[in-house]
N, CA, C and O of each residue as an XYZ file, in Angstrom:
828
protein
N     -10.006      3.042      4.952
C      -9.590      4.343      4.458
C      -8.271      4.185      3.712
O      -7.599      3.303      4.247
N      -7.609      4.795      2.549
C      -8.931      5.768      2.222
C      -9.757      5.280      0.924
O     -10.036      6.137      0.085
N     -10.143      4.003      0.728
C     -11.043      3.190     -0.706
C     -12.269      2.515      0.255
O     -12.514      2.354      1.450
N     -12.824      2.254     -0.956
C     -13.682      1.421     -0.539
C     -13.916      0.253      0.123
O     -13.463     -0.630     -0.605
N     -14.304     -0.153      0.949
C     -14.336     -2.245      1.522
C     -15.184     -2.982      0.594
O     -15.940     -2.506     -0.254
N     -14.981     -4.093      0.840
C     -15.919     -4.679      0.254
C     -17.449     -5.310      1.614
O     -18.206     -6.274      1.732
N     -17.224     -4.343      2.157
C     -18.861     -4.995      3.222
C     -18.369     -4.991      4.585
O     -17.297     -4.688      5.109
N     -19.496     -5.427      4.996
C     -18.987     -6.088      6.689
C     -20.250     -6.577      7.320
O     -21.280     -6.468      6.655
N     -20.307     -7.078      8.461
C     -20.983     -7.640      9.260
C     -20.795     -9.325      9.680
O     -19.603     -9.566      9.870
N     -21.748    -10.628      9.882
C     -20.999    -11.492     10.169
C     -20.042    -12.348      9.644
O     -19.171    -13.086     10.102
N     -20.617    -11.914      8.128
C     -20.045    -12.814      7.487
C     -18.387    -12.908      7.004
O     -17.733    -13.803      6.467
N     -18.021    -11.381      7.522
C     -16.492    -11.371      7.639
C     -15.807    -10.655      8.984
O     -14.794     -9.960      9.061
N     -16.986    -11.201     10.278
C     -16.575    -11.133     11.628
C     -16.187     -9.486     11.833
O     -15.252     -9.374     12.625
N     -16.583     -8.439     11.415
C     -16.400     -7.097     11.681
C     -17.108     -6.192     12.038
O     -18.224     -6.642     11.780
N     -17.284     -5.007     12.547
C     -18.342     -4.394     13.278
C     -17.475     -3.074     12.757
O     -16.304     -2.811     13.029
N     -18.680     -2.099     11.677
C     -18.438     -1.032     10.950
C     -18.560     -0.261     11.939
O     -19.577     -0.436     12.609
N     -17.568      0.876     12.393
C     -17.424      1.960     13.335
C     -17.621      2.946     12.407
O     -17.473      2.622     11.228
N     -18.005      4.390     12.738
C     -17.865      5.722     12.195
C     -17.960      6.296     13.862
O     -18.327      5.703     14.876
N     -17.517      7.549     13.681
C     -17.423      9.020     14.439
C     -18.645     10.122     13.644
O     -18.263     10.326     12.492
N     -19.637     10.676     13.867
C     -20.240     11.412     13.097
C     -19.746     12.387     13.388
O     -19.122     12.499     14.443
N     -19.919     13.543     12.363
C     -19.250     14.528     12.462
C     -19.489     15.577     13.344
O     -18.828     16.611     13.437
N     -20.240     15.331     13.837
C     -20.646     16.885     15.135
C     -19.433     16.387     16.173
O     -18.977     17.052     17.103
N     -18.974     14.854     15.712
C     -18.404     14.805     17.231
C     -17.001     14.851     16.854
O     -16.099     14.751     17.685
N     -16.797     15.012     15.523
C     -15.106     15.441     14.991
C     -14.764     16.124     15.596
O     -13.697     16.017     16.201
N     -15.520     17.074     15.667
C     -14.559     18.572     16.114
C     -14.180     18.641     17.495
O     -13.254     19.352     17.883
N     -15.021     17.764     18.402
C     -14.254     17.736     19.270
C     -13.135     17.097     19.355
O     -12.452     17.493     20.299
N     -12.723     16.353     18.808
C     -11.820     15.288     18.959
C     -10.354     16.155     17.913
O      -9.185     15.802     17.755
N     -10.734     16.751     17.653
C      -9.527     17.753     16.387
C      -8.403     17.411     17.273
O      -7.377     16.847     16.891
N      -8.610     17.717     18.268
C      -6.997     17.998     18.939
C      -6.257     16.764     19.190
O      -5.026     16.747     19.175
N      -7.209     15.386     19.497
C      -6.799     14.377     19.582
C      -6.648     13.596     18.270
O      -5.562     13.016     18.296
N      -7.218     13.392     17.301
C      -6.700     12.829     16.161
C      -6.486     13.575     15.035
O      -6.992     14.696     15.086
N      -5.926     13.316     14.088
C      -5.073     13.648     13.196
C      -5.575     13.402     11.987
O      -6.372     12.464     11.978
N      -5.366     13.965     10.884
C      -5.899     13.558      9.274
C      -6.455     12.520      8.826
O      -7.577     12.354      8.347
N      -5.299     11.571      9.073
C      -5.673     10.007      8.692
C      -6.603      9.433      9.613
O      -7.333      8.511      9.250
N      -6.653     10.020     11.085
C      -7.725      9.290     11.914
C      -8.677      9.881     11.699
O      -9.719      9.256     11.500
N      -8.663     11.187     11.666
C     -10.172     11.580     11.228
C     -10.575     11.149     10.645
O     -11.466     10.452     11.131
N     -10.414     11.034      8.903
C     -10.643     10.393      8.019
C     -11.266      8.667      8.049
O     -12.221      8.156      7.464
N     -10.279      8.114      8.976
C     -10.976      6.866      9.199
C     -11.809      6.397     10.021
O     -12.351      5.292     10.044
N     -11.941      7.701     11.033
C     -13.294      7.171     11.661
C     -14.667      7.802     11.205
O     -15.758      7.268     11.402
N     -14.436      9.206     10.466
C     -15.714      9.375      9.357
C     -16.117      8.969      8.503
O     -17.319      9.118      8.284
N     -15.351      8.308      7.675
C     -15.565      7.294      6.533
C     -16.057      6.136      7.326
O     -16.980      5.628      6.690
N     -15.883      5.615      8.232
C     -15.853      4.357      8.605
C     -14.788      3.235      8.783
O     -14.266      3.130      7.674
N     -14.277      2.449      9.537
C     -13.865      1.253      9.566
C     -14.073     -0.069     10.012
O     -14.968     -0.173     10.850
N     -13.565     -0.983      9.725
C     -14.443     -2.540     10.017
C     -13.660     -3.282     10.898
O     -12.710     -3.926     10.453
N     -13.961     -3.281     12.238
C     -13.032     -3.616     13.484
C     -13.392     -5.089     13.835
O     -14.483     -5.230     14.388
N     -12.795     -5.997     13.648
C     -12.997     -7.318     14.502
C     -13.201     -7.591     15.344
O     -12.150     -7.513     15.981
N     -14.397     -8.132     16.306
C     -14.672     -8.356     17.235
C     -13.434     -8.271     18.224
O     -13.257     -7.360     19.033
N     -12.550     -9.441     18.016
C     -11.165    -10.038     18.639
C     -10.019     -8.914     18.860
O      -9.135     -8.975     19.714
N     -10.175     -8.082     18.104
C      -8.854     -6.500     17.849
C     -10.116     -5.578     18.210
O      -9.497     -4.514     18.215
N     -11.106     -5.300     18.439
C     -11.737     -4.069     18.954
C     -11.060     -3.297     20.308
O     -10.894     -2.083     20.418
N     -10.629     -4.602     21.561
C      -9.636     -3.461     22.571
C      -8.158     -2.991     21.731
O      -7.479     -1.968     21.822
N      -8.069     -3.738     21.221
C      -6.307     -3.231     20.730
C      -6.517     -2.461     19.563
O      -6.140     -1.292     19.647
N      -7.053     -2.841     18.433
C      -6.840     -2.074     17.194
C      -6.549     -0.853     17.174
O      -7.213     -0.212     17.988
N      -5.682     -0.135     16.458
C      -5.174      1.379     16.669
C      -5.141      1.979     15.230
O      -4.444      1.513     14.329
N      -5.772      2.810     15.132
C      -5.450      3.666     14.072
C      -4.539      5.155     13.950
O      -4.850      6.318     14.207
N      -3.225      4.503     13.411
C      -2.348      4.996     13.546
C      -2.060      6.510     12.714
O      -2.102      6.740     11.505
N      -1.835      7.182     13.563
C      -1.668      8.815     12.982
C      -0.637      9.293     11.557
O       0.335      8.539     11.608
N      -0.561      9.790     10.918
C       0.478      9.837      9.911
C       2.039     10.203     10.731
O       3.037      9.948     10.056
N       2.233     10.691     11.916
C       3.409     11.020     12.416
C       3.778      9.466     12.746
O       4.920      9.079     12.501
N       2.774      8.540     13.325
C       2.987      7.195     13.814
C       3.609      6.077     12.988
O       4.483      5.247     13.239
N       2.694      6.399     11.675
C       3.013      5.777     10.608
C       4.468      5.766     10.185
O       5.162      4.749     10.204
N       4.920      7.066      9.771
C       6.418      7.988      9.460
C       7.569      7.138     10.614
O       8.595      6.509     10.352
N       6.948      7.408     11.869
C       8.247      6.457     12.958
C       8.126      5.146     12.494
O       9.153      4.468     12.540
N       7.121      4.638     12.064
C       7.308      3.365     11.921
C       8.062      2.376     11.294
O       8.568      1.292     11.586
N       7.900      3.628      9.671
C       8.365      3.100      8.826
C       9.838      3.806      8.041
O      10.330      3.710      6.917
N      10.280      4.700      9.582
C      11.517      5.527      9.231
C      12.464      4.901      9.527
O      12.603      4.514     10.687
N      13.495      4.592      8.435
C      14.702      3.972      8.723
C      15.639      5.101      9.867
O      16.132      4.692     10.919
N      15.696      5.967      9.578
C      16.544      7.098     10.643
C      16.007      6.713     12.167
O      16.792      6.341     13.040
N      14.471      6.856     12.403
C      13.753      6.236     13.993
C      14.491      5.357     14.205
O      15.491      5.499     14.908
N      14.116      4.128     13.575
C      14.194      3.020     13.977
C      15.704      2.305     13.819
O      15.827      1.104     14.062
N      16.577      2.931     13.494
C      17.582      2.742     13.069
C      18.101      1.120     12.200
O      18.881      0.281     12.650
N      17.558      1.094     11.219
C      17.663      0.290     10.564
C      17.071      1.024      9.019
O      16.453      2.070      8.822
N      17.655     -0.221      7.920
C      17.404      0.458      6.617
C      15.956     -0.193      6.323
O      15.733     -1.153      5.586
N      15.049      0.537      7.057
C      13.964     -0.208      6.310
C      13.636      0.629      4.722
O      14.067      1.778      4.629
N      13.015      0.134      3.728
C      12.375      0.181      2.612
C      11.423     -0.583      2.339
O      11.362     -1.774      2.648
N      10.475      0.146      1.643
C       9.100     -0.862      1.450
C       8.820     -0.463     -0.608
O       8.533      0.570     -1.214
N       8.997     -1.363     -0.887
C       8.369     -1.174     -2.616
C       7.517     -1.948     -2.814
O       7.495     -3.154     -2.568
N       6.624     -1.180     -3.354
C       5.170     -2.177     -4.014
C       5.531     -2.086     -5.617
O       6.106     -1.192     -6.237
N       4.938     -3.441     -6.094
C       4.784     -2.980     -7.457
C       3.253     -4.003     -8.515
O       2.616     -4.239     -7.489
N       2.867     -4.291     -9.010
C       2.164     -4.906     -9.425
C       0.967     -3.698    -10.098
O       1.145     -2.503    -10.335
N      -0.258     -4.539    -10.276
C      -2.248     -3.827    -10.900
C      -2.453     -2.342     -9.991
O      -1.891     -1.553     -9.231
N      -3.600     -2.620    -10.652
C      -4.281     -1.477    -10.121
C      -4.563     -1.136     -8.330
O      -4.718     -0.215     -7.529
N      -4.481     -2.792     -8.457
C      -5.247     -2.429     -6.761
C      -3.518     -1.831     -5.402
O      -3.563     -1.191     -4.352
N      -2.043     -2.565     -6.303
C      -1.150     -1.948     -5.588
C      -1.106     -0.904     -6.251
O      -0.635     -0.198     -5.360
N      -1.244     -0.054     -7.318
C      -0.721      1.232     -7.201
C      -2.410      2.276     -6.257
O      -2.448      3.449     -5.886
N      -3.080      1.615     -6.210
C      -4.018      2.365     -5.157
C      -3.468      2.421     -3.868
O      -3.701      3.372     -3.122
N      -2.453      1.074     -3.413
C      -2.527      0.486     -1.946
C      -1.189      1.985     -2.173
O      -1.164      2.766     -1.222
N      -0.402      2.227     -3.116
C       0.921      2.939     -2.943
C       0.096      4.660     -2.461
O       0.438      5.387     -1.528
N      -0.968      4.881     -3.410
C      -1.860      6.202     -3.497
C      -2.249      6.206     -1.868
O      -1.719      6.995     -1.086
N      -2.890      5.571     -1.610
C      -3.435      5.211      0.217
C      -2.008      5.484      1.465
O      -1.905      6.235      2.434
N      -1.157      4.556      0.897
C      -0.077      4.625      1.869
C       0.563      6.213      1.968
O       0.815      6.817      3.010
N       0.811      6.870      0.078
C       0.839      8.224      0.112
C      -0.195      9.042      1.091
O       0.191      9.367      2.214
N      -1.233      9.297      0.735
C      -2.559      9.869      1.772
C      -2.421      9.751      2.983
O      -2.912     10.704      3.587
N      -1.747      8.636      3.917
C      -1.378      8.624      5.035
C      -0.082      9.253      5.415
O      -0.026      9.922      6.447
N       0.892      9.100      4.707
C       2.538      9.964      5.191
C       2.425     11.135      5.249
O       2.915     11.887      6.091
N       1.658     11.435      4.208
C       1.898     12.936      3.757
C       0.675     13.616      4.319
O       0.476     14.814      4.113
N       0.123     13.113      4.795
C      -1.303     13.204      5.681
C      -1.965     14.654      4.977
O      -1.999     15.794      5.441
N      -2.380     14.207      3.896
C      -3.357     14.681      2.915
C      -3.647     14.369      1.404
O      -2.736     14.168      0.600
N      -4.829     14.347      1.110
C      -5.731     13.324     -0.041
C      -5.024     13.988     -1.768
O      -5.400     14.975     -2.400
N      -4.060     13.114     -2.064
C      -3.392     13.030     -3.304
C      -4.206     12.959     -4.541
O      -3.769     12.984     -5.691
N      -5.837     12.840     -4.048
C      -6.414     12.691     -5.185
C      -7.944     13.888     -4.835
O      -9.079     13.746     -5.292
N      -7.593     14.679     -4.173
C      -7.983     15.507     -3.650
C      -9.670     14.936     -3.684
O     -10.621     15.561     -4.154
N      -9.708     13.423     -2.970
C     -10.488     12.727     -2.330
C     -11.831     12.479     -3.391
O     -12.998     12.284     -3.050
N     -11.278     12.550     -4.782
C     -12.436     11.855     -5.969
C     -11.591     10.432     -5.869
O     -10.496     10.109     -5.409
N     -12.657      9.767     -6.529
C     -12.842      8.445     -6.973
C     -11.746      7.834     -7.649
O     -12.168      8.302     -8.707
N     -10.738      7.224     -8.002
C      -9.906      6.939     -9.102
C     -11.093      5.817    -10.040
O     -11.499      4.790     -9.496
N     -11.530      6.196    -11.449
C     -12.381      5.473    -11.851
C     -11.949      4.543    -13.368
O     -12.526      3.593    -13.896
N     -10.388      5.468    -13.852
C      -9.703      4.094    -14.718
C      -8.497      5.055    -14.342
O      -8.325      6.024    -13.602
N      -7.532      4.072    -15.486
C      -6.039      3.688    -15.559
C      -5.586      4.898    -15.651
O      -4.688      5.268    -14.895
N      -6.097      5.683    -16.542
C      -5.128      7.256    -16.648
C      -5.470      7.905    -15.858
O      -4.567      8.677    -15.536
N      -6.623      8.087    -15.138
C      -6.267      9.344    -14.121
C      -5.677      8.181    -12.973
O      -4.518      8.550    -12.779
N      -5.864      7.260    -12.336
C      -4.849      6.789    -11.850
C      -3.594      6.585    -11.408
O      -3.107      6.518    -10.279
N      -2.915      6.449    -13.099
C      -1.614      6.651    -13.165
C      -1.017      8.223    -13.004
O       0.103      8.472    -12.557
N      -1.978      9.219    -13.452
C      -1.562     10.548    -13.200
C      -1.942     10.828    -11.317
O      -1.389     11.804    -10.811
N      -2.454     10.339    -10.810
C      -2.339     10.772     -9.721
C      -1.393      9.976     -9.057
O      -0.934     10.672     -8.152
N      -0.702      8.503     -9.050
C       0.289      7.764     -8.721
C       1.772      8.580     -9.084
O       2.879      8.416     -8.570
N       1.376      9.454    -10.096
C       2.543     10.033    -10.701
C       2.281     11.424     -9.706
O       3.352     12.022     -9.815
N       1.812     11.856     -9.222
C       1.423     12.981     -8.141
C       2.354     12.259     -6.636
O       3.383     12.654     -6.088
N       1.544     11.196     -6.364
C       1.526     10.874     -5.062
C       3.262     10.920     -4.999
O       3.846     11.741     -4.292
N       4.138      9.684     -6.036
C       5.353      9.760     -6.329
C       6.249     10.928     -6.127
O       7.319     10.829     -5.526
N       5.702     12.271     -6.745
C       6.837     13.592     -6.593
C       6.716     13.836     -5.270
O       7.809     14.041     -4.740
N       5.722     13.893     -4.491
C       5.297     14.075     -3.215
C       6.130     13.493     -2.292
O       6.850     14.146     -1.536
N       6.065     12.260     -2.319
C       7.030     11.229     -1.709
C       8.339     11.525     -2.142
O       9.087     12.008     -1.291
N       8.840     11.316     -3.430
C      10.029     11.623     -2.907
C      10.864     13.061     -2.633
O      12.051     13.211     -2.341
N       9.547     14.305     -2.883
C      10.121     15.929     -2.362
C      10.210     15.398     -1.109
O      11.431     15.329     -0.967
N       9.740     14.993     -0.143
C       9.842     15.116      1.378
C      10.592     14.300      1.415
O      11.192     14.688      2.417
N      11.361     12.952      0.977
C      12.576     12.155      1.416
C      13.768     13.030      0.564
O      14.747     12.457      0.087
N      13.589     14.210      0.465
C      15.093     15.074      0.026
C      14.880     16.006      1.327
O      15.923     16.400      1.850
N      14.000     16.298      1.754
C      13.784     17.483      2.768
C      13.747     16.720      4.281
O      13.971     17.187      5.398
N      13.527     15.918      4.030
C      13.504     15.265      5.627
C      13.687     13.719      5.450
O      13.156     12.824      4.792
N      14.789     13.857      6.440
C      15.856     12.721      6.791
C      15.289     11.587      7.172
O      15.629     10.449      6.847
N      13.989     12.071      8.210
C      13.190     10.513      9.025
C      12.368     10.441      8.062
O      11.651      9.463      8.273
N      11.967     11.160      6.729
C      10.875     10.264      5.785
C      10.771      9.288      5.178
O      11.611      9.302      4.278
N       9.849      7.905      5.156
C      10.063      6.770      5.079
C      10.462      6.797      3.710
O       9.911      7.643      3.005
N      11.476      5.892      3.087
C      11.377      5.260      1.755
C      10.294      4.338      1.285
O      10.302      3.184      1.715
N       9.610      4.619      0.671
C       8.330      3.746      0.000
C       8.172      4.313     -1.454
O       8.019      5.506     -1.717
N       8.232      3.291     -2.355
C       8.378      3.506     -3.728
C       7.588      2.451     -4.707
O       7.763      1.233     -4.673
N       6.890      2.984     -5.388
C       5.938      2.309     -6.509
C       7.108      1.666     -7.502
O       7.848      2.533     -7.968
N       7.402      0.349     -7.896
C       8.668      0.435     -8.980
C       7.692     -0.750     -9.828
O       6.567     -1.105     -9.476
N       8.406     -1.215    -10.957
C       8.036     -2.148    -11.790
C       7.209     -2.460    -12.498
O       6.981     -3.635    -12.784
N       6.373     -1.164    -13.079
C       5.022     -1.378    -12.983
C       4.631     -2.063    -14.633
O       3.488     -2.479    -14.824
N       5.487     -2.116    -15.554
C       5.016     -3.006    -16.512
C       5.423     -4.191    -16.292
O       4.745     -4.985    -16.944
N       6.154     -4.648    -15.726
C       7.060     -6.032    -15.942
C       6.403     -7.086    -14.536
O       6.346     -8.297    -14.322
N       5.999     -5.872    -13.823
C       4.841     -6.621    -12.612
C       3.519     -6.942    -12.166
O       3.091     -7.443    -11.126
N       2.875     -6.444    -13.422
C       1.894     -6.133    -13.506
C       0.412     -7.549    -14.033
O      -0.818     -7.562    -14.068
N       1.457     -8.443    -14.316
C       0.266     -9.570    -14.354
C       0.806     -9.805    -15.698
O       1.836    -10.462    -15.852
N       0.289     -9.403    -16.473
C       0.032     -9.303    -18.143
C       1.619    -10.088    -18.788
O       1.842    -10.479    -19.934
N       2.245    -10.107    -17.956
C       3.794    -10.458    -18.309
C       4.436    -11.875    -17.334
O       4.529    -11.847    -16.107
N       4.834    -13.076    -18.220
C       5.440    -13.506    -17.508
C       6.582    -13.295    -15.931
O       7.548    -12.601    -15.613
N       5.671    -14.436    -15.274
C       6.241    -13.634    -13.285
C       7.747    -13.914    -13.153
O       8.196    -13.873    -12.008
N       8.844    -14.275    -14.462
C      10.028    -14.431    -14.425
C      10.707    -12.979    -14.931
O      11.877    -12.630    -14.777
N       9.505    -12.161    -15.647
C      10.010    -10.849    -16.180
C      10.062    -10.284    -14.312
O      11.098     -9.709    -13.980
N       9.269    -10.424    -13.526
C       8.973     -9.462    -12.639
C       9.813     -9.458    -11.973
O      10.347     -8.391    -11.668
N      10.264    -10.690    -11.479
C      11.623    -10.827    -10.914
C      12.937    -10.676    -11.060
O      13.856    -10.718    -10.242
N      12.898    -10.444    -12.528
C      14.126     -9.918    -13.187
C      14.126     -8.299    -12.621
O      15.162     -7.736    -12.269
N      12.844     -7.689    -12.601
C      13.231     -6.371    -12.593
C      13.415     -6.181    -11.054
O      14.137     -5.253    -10.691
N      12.789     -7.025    -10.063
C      12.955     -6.581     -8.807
C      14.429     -6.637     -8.304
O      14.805     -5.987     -7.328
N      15.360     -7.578     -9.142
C      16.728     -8.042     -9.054
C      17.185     -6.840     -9.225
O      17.764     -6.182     -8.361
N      16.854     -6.358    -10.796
C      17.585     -5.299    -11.037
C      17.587     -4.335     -9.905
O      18.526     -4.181     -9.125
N      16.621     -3.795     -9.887
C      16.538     -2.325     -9.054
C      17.069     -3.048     -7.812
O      18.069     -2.403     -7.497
N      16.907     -4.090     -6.920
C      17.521     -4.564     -5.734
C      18.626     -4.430     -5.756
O      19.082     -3.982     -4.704
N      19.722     -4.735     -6.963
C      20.946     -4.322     -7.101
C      21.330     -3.228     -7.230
O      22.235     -2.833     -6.496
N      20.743     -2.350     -8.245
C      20.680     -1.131     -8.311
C      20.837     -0.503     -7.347
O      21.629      0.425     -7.509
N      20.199     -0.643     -5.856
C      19.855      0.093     -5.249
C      20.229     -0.021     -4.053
O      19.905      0.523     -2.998
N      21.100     -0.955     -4.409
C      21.991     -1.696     -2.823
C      20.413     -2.153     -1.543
O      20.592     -1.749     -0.394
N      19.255     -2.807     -1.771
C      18.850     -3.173     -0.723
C      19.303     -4.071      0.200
O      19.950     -5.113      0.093
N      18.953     -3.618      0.905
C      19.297     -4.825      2.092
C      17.926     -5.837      2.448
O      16.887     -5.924      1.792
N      18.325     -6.613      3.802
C      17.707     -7.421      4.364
C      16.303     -6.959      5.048
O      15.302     -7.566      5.430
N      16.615     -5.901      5.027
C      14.979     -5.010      5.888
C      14.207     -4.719      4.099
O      13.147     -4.102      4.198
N      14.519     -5.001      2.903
C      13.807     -4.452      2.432
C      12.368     -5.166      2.099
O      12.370     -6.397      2.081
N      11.352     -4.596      1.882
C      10.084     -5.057      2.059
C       9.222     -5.178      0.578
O       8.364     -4.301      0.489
N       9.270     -5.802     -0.214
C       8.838     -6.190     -1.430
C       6.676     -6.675     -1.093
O       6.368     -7.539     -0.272
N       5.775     -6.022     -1.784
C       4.663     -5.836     -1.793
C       4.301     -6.258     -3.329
O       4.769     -5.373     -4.045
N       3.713     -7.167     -4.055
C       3.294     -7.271     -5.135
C       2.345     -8.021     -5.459
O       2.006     -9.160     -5.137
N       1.785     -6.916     -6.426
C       0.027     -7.746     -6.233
C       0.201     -8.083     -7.887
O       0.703     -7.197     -8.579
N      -0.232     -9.428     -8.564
C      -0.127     -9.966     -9.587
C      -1.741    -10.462    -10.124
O      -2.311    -10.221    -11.188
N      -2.184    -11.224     -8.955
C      -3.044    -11.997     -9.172
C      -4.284    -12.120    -10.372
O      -4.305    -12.908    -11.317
N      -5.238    -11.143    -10.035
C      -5.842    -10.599    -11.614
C      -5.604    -10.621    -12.917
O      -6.659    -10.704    -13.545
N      -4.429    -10.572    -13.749
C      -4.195     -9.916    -14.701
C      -2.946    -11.591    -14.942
O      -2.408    -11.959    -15.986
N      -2.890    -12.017    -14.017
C      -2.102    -13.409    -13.908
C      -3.184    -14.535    -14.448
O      -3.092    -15.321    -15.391
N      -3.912    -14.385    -13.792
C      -5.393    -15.181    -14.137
C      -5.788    -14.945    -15.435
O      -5.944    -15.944    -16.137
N      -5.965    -13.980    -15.871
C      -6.952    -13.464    -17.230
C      -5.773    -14.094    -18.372
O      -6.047    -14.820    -19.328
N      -4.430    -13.609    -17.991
C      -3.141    -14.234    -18.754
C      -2.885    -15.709    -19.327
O      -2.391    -16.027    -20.409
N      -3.518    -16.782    -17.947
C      -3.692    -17.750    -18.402
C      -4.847    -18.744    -18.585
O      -4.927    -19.940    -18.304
N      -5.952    -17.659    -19.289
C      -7.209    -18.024    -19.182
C      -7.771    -18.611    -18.648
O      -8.133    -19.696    -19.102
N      -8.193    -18.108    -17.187
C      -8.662    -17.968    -16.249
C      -8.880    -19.344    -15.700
O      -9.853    -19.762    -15.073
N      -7.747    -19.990    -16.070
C      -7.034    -21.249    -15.091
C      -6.568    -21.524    -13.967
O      -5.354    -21.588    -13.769
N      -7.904    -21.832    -12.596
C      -7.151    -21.146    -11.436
C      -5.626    -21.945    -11.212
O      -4.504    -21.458    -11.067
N      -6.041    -23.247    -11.244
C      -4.781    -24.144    -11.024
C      -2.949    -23.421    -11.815
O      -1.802    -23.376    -11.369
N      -3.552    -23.021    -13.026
C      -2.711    -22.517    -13.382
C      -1.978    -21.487    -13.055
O      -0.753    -21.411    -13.152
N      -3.100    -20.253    -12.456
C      -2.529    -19.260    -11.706
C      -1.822    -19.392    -11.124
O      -0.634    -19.215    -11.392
N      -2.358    -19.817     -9.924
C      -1.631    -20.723     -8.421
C      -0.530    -21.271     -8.753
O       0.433    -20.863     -8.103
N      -0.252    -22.266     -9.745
C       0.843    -22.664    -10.054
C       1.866    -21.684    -10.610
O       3.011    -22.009    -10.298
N       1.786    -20.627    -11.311
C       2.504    -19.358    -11.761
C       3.143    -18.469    -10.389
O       4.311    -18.191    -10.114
N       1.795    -18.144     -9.637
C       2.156    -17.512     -8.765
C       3.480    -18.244     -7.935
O       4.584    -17.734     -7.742
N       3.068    -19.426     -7.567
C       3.475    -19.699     -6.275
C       5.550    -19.654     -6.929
O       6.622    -19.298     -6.439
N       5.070    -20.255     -8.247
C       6.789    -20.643     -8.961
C       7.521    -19.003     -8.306
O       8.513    -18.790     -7.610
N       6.594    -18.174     -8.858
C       7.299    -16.670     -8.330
C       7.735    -16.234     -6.757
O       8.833    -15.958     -6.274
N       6.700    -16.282     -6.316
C       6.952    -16.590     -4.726
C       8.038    -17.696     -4.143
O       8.364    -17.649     -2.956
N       8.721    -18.952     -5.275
C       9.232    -19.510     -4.479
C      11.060    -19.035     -5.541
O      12.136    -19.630     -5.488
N      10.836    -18.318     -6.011
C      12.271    -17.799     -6.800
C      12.097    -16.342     -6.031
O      12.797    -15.540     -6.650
N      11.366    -15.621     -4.804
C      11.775    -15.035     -4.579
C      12.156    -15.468     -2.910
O      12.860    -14.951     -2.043
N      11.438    -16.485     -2.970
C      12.081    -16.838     -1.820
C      13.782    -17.354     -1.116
O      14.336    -17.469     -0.022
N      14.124    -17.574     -2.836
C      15.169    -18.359     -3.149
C      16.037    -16.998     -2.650
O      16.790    -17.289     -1.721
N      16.097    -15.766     -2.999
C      16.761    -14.271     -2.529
C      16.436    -13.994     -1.485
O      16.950    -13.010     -0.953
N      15.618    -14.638     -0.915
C      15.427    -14.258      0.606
C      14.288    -12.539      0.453
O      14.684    -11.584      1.122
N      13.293    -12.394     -0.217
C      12.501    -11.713     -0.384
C      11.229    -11.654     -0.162
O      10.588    -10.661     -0.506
């Protein structure tokens, strides 16, 4: 929740759960938006995490990832393709515990980006109105996005890192891979070798 999987059964060790809906309503009082949601849609539980796995409520989520709770500065920024500004749209749908895309399909780039540009005002109206709301922010999105050398990307994560006084809790998310590949015609070695140079200059910042 809330996209699509790509499958399940043995071949990626998971066992598809749903809740049908006659039996939602009983359960209203006990779960919450995002759980509803993920046990009517379905989810794909691992044999090994079936006693533990938890699907965490949007209030759960919010402590989790609230710097005020937890008393520390956490921050989380994603930036990269399509598939992180979905993962940013999803993570929105869970805080704000309701469907930013008023639960259609995202099927290309512009309505996409117009609903990323939704999810965004959303997120940050409630971190002006409330103190424990997590910081989580979509940033970088041309310069991270694949299509661009992975020394541009890091330039910009510098920037705004400075910019923005992060600290040591901050949590950097970036998906490249796709659009990294197609960049250097579809050379995996080459990828891999691109990627990893990036991953190891951000390792060099401790990121």
């Amino acid at each position: 929740y809330p996209h699509k999987t790509l499958g399940s059964g043995d071949s990626i060790q998971c066992k598809w759960e749903t809740i049908h809906n006659r039996n939602t309503s009983s359960l209203s009082s006990l779960l919450d938006f995002t759980q509803r949601n993920a046990y009517t849609q379905g989810v794909c539980i691992p044999p090994t995490l079936s006693a533990s796995l938890h699907i965490f409520s949007s209030d759960e989520a919010i402590q989790c990832l609230s710097s005020e709770i937890q008393q520390r500065d956490i921050r989380v920024i994603l930036s990269g393709d399509s598939y992180m500004k979905q993962l940013y749209i999803g993570l929105a749908d869970i805080l704000l515990s309701k469907h930013i895309s008023d639960d259609k399909e995202m099927k290309d780039n512009v309505q996409r980006s117009k609903i990323l540009a939704n999810a965004q005002y959303w997120m940050n109206k409630c971190r002006e109105i409330n103190a424990t709301f997590p910081y989580v922010q979509y940033q970088c999105e041309e310069d991270c996005y694949g299509k661009k050398a992975l020394d541009i990307c890091s330039q910009c994560i510098n920037s705004f890192s400075r910019n923005n006084s992060l600290g040591d809790d901050a949590v950097w998310v970036v998906g490249v891979g796709i659009h990294t590949y197609a960049r250097v015609k579809k050379q995996v070695d080459v990828a891999i070798q691109h990627i990893q140079q990036f991953l190891d200059t951000e390792g060099e910042h401790k990121r």
